[in-house]
C-alpha positions in Angstrom: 17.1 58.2 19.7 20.4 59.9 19.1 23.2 59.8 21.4 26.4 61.7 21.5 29.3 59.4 23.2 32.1 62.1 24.0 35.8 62.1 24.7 36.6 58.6 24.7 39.5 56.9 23.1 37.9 55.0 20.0 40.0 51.4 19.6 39.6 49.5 16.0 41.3 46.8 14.9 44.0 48.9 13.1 43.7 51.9 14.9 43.3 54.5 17.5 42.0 57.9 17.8 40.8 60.4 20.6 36.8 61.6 18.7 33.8 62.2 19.4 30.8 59.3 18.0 27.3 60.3 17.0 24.2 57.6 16.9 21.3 58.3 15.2 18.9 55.3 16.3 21.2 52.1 15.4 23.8 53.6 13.1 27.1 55.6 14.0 26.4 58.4 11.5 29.3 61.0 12.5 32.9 60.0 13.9 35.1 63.3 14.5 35.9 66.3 17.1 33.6 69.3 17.5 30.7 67.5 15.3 28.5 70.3 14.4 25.7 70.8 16.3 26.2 67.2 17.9 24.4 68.7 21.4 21.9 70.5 19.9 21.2 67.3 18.1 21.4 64.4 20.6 18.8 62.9 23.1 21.6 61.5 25.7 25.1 63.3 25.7 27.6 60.6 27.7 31.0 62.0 28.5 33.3 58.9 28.3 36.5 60.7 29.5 39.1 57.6 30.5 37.3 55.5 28.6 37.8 53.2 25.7 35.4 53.2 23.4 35.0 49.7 21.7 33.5 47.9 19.5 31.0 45.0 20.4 32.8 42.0 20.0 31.5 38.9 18.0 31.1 35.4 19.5 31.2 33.2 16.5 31.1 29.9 18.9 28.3 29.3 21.2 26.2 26.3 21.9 22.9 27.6 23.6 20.1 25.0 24.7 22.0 22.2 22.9 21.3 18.6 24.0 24.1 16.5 25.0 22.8 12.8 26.1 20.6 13.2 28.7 21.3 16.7 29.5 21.1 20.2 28.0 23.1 23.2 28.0 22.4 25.2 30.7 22.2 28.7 29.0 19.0 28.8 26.5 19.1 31.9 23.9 18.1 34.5 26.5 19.7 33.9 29.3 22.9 33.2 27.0 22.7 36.4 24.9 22.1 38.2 28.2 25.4 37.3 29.3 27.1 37.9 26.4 25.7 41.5 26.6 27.2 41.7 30.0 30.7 41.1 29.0 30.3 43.0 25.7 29.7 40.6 23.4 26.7 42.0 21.1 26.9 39.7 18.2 27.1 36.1 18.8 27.1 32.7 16.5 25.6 29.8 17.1 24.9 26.3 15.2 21.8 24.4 13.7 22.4 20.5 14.7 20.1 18.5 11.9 18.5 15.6 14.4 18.4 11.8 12.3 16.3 12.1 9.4 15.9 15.8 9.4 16.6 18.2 6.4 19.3 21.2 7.1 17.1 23.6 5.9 13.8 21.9 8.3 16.9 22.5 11.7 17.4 25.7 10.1 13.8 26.9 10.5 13.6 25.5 13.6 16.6 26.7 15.0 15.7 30.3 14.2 12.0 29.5 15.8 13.8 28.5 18.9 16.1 31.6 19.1 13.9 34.6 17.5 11.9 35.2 20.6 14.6 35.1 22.9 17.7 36.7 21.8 18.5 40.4 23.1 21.6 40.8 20.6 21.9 40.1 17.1 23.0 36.4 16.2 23.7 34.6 13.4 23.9 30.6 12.7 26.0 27.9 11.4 24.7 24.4 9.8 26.5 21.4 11.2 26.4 18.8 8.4 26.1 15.3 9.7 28.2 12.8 8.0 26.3 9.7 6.8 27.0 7.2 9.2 24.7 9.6 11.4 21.5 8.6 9.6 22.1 7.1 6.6 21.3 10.1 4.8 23.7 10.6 1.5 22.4 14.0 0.1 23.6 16.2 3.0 25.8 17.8 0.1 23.1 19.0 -2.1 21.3 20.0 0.4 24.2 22.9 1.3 22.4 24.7 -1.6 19.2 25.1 0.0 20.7 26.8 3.3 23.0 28.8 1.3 20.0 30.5 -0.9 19.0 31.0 2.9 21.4 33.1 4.1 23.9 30.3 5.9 27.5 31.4 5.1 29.6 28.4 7.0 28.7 24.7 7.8 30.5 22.8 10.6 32.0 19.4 10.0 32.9 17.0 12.9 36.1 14.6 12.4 35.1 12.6 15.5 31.4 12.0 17.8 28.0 9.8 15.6 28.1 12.8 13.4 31.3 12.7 12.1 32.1 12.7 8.5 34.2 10.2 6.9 37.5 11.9 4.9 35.7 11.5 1.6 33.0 13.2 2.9 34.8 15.5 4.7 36.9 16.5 1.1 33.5 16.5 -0.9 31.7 19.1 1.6 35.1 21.0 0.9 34.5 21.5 -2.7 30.7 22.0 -2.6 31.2 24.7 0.0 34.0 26.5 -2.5 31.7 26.3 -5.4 29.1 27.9 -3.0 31.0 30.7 -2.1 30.9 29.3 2.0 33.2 28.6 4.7 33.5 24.9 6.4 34.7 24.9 10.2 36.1 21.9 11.2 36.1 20.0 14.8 39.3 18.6 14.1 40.5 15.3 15.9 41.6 11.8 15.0 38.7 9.9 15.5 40.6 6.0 15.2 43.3 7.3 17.7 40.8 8.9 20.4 38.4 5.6 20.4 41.4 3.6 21.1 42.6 5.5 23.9 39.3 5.7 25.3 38.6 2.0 24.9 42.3 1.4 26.5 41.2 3.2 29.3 37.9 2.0 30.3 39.2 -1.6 29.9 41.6 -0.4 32.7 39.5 1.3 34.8 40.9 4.9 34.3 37.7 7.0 34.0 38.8 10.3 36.4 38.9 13.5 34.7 42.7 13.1 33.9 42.0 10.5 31.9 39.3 12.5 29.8 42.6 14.4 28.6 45.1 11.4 28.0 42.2 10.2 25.9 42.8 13.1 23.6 45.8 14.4 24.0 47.7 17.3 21.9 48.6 14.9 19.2 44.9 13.7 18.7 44.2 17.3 17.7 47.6 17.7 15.5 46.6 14.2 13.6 43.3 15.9 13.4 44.4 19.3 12.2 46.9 18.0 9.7 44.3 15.5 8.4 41.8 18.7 7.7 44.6 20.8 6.2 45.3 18.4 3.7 42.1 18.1 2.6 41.7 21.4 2.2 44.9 21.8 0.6 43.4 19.2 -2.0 40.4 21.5 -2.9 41.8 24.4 -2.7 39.0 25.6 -0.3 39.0 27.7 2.8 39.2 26.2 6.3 38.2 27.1 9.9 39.6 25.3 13.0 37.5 25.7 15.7 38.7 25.6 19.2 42.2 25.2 18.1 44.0 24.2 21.4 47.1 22.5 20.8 50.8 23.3 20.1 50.9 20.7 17.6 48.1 21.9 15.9 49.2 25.3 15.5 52.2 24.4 13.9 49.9 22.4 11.3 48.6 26.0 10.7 51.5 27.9 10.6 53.2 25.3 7.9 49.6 25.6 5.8 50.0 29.2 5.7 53.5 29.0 4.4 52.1 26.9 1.7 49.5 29.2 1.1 46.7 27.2 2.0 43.8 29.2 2.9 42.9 28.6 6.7 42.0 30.1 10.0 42.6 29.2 13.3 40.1 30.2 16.7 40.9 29.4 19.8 39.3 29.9 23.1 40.0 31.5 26.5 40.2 28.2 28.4 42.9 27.5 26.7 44.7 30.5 26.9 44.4 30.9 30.9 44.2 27.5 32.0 46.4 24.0 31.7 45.7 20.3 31.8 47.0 19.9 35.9 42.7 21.2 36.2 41.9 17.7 35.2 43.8 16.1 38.1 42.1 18.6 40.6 39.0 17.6 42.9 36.3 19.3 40.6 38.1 18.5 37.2 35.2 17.4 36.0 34.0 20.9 35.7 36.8 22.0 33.2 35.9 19.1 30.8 35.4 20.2 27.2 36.5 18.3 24.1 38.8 19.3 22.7 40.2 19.4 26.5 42.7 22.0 28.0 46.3 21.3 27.0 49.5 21.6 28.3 51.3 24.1 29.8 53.6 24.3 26.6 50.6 24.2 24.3 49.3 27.5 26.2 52.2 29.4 25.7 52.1 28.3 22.0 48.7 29.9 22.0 50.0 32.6 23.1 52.4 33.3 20.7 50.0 32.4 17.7 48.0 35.3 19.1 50.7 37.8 19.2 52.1 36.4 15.5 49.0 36.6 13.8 48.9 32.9 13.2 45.4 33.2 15.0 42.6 34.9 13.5 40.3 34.7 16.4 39.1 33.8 20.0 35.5 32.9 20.8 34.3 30.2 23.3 32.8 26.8 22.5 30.0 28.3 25.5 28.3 25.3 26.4 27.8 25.1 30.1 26.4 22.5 32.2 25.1 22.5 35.9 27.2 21.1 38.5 24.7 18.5 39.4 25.3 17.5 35.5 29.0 17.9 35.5 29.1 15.5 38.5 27.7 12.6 36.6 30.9 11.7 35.7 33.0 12.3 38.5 34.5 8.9 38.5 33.6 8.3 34.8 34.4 10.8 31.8 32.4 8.9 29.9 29.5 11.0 31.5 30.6 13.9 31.8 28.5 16.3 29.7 31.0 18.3 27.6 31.8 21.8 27.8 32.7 25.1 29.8 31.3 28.9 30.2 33.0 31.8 28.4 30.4 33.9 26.4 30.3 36.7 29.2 34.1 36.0 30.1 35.2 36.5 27.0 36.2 40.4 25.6 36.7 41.0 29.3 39.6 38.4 29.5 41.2 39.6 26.3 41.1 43.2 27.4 42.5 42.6 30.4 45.1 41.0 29.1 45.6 43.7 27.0 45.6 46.2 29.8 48.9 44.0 31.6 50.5 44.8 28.4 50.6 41.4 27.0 48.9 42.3 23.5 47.5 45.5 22.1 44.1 46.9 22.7 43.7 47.3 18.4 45.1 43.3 18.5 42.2 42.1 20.8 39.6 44.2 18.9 40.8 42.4 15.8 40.9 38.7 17.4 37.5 39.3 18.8 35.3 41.9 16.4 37.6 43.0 13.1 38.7 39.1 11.9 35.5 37.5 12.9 33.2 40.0 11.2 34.9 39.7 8.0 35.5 35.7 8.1 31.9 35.5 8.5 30.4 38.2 6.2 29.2 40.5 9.1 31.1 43.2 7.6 31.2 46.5 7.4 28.1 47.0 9.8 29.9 44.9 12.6 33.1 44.4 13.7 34.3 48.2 13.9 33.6 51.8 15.1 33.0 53.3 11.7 30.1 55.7 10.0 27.6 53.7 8.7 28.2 50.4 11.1 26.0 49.1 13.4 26.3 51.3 16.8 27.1 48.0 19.0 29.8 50.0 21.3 31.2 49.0 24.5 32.7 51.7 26.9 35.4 50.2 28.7 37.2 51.5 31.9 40.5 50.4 32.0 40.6 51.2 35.6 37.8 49.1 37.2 39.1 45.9 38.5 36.7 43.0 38.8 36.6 39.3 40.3 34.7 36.7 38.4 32.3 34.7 40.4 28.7 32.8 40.0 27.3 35.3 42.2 28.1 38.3 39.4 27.9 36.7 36.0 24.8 36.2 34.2 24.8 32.7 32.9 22.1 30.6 33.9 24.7 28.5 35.9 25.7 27.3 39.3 29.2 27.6 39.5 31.9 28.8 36.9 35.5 28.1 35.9 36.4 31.6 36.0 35.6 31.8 39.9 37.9 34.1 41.3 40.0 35.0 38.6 40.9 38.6 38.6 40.5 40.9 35.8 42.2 44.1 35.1 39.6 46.6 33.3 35.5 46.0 32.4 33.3 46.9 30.3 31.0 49.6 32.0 28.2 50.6 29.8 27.2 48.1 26.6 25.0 49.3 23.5 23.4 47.0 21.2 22.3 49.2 17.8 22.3 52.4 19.9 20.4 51.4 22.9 22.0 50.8 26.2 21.8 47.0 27.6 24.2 46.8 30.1 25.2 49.7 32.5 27.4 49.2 35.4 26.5 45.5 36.6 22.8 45.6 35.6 21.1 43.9 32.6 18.6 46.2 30.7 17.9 44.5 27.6 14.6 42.6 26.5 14.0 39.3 25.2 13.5 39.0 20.8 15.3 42.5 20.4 18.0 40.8 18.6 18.1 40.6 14.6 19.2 37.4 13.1 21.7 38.0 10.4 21.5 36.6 7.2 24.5 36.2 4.6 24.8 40.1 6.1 27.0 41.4 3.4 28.1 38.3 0.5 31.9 38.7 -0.6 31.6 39.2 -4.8 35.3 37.5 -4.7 34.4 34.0 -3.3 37.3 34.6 -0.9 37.8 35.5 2.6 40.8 37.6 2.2 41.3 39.2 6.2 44.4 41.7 4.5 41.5 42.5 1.4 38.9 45.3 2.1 36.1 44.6 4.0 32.6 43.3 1.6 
């Protein structure tokens, strides 16, 4: 099917330009005014006058139908990529968790088995690698090989939790991932200091929601962030904070970068809108996610980290629970399954941030399509409006004001953090490879139409240069 998408205001990461965009099937094949014959030619002609026209952005953080204790996230790969289509995300990321005893490249298989069928936008994965103390198993490191031949471009490491690695571990996954041309993310906190605080705790009594934060609090992460820098520093690999959330943290990042240590910092919209005081509220067991929501000074540091340049990108750490779930742990963190909803909150946020003036509408499509594309190999065909890309394009009114609430997001959840907040601009119309899935309010895409993507375009450098050209 070709479509001819007319008159909009086309928004890239570096850029912006009134033209017209024509799709043949999945691919933007012409970007200009007055395309020849661009009528004649297309199926649908869509006039997008006082509209942006966007790419989709790329969730490189999600956590669909993962188990945490007795529970499991509530959002599975279809009802999750659903939502992310609703909010404009049409490429998201999510992560193969090996259980005890099982290979990466067995949890890779099975992960894919579990998602194929269900997806309706592209996706890609990550392989967490379990440190040994998980299972006893000592050859996690070779096995990095396997999955790589297999199209896995970035492995997740855990400083803290059973699967944590220990710092020797840690710095050898470094190196093997450099030699192999991948990217290690990091969940970066100081595993001695947050057990002790815990432990301090719960020998007192203090198990409310408040206490879930002053068991990590910002200098947790910064110990934790430093620790990982280092590291990195010492193999002269590259390095991916995930979930950044702290001011202390940041500044770990900003001194790295000075000494030209390769590293990138994402962060997440709950940590950008909200502050620690949720934890002392009557449902602050709802806004508990590890690492938790910071202070009010650690915001505004985010915020400045986003406007610098010091972060490369925002995605979500999507891994909600039900309330029922949530309120396990009402008088006990200890309980409390871990995480928030973002996935469909996510571009919208940003954009509307963009539209109070805050940041630029070309600084948001880099944070949330540009940097993430080309950290994780997706480009050229994502990331961007540009001939020969992938034709996932959101149209975006600038004009349509919208009120989150559970009775208008797509989640399969039963409540929401966002409840009520108030966004300035939506996305009104969502394509995934040329084919409309989400038009005004209302979901039209289908289950398995999403392709997985596999090492989608492999960097000849070895590096993940975001000022280099794109692979």
């Amino acid at each position: 099917m070709n479509t001819l998408i007319k008159n909009g205001l086309i928004v890239n990461a570096n850029s912006r330009n009134s033209a017209d965009i024509f799709v043949e099937n999945s691919i933007i094949s012409e970007i200009g005014k007055n395309i020849p014959d661009a009528e004649k030619r297309a199926d649908e002609i869509v006039d997008a006058t006082g509209l942006l026209v966007l790419p989709g952005a790329i969730d490189v953080h999600t956590h669909f139908e993962l188990p945490f204790g007795n529970a499991i996230s509530a959002d599975d790969f279809f009802t999750g990529t659903r939502a992310a289509a609703c909010g404009g995300v049409t490429t998201i990321m999510d992560f193969v968790t090996p259980e005890k005893g099982e290979s990466l490249m067995d949890a890779l298989v099975a992960r894919r088995k579990l998602a194929d069928s269900k997806v309706c936008i592209d996706y890609g994965l990550h392989v967490s690698l379990p440190g040994s103390g998980y299972d006893g198993i000592t050859n996690r490191i070779e096995e990095m090989l396997d999955v790589v031949a297999a199209g896995i471009t970035s492995f997740k490491v855990f400083m803290t939790y059973a699967f944590r690695a220990t710092d020797d571990e840690f710095k050898a996954m470094l190196s093997k991932a450099k030699e192999l041309d991948a990217l290690i993310m990091v969940h970066a906190e100081d595993h001695k200091k947050l057990e002790e605080l815990r432990a301090k705790f719960i020998a007192e009594g203090k198990t409310d929601a408040w206490h879930h934060y002053l068991s990590r609090p910002e200098n947790v992460e910064t110990k934790g962030v430093e620790t990982a820098i280092k590291l990195a520093k010492e193999t002269n690999a590259s390095l991916y904070i995930v979930h950044l959330a702290s001011a202390g943290g940041l500044k770990a990042v900003e001194r790295a970068k000075k000494e030209g240590v390769h590293v990138f910092a994402e962060t997440c919209p709950q940590y950008l809108h909200f502050t620690n005081d949720v934890y002392k509220q009557s449902d602050g067991q709802n806004y508990v996610c590890s690492p938790p929501i910071k202070s009010k000074e650690s915001r505004e540091a985010l915020w400045e980290g986003i406007k610098s340049g010091l972060i490369s990108t925002v995605a979500t750490d999507h891994c909600p629970f039900t309330l029922e779930e949530k309120l396990w742990g009402k008088d006990d963190f200890t309980k409390i399954p871990n995480g928030v909803m973002g996935v469909e909150n996510l571009y919208p946020y940003m954009l509307s941030e963009a539209n109070k003036g805050n940041i630029s509408f070309e600084r948001v499509v880099e944070l949330c399509c540009a940097n993430p594309a080309k950290i994780f190999k997706l480009a050229p065909k994502k990331g961007q409006i540009a001939v020969g890309a992938d034709a996932d394009i959101v149209l975006y009114d600038p004009c349509k004001d919208f009120q989150v609430s559970v009775k208008n997001i797509h989640s399969n959840t039963d409540y929401t953090i966002w409840e009520n907040v108030k966004l300035n601009g939506y996305p009104v119309t969502v394509y995934s490879r040329g084919k409309i899935i989400y038009k005004n309010g209302e979901f039209s895409g289908t289950a398995g139409t999403g392709k997985y993507l596999s090492n989608h375009c492999k960097s000849p450098s070895g590096h993940f240069d975001l000022l280099g050209e794109s692979c």
